[in-house]
C-alpha positions as CSV (number, residue, x, y, z in Angstrom):
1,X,14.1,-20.0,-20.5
2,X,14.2,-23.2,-22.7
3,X,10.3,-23.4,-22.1
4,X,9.9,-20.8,-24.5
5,X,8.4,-21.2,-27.7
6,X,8.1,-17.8,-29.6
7,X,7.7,-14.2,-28.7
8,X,9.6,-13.4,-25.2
9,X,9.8,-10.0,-23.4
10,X,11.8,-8.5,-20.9
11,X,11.0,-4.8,-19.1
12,X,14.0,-2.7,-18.1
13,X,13.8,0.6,-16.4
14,X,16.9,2.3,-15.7
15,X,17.2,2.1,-12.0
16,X,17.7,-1.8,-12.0
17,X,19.9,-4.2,-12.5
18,X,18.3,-6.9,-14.2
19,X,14.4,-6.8,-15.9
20,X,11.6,-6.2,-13.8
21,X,9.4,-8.2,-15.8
22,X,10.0,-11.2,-18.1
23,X,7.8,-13.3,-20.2
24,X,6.6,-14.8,-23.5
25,X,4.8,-17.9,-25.3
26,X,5.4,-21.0,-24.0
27,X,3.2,-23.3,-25.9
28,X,4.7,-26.8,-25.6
29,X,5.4,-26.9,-22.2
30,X,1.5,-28.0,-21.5
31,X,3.4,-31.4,-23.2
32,X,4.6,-32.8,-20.1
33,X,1.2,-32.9,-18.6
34,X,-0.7,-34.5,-21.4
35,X,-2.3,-31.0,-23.1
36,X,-0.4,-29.7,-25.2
37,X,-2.1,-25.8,-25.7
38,X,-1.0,-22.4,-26.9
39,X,0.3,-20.5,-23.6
40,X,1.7,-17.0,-22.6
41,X,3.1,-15.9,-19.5
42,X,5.1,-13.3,-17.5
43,X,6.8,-13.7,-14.4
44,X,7.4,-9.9,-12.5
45,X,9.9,-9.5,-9.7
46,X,8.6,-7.6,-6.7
47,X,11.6,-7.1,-4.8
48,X,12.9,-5.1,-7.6
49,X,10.1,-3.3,-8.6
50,X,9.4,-2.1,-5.0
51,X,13.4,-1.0,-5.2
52,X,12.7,1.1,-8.2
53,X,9.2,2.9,-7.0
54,X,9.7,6.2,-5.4
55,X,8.3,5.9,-2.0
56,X,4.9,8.1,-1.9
57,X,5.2,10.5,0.4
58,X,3.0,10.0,3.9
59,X,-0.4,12.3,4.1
60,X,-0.8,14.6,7.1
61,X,-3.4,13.1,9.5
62,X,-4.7,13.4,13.3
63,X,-4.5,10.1,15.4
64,X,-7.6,10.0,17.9
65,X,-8.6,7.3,19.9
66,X,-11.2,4.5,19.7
67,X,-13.7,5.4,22.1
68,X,-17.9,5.2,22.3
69,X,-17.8,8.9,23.2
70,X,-20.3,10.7,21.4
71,X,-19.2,14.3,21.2
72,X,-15.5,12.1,19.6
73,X,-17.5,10.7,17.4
74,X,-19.3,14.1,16.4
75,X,-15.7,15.8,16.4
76,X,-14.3,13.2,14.3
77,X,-17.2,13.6,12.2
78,X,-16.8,17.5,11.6
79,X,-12.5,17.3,10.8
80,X,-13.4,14.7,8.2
81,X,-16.3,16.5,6.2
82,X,-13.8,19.6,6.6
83,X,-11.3,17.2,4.7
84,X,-9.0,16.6,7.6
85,X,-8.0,12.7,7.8
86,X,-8.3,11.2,10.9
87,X,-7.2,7.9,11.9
88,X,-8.7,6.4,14.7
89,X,-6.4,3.7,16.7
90,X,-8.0,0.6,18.4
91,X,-7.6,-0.3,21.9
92,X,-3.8,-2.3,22.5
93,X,-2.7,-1.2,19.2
94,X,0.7,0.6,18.5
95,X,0.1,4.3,18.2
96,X,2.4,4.4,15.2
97,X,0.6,4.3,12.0
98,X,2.9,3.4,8.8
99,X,0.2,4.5,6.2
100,X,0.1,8.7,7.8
101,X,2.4,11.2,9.1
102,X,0.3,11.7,12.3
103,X,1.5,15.1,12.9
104,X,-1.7,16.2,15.1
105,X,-3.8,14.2,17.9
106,X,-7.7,14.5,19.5
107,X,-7.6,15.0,22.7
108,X,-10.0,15.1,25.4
109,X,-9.1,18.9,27.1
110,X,-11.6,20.5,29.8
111,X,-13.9,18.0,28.5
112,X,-13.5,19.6,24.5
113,X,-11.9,17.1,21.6
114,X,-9.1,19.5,20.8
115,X,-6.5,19.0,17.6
116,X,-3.3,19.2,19.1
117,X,0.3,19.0,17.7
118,X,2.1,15.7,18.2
119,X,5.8,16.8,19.6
């Protein structure tokens, strides 16, 4: 940190280590490259500040497929407007969604999109 030329900071939170974020004014290290300017700069550390942040807990949702059906659509449609979320999961992709807690799926029963629980 011999770059510095005034001010410098440093952000600690209790739950780490070492500072989260550092930074100050660096103004003669535009020097080396001919233009020499008043600077200021901060440099954070993800990996730490993703290891401090409580993980948000995962919203309730209903998985349905992707299909051109219309009364899918229509029921897809109706739990949304009724503030359900539904995530909808393309053809060849994993049914595990990281983002939601599916806990409920659409399905197609005696030609009816039903909610149903996910066991």
């Amino acid at each position: 940190y011999s770059y510095y030329s005034g001010t410098r900071f440093a952000l600690y939170v209790p739950q780490a280590s070492d500072a989260l974020v550092r930074g100050g004014r660096y103004d003669e290290v535009g020097a080396v490259f001919g233009r020499n300017r008043p600077a200021a700069g901060f440099s954070l550390d993800i990996k730490q500040l993703v290891a401090v942040v409580p993980a948000r807990p995962l919203k309730a949702a209903i998985r349905a497929p992707w299909a051109q059906d219309a009364r899918l659509k229509a029921a897809i449609v109706q739990l949304r407007q009724s503030g359900e979320t539904v995530v909808c999961t393309l053809p060849g992709q994993d049914d595990r969604v990281d983002e939601f807690r599916c806990d409920r799926t659409l399905a197609l029963v005696d030609g009816q999109w039903t909610v149903q629980a996910l066991v």
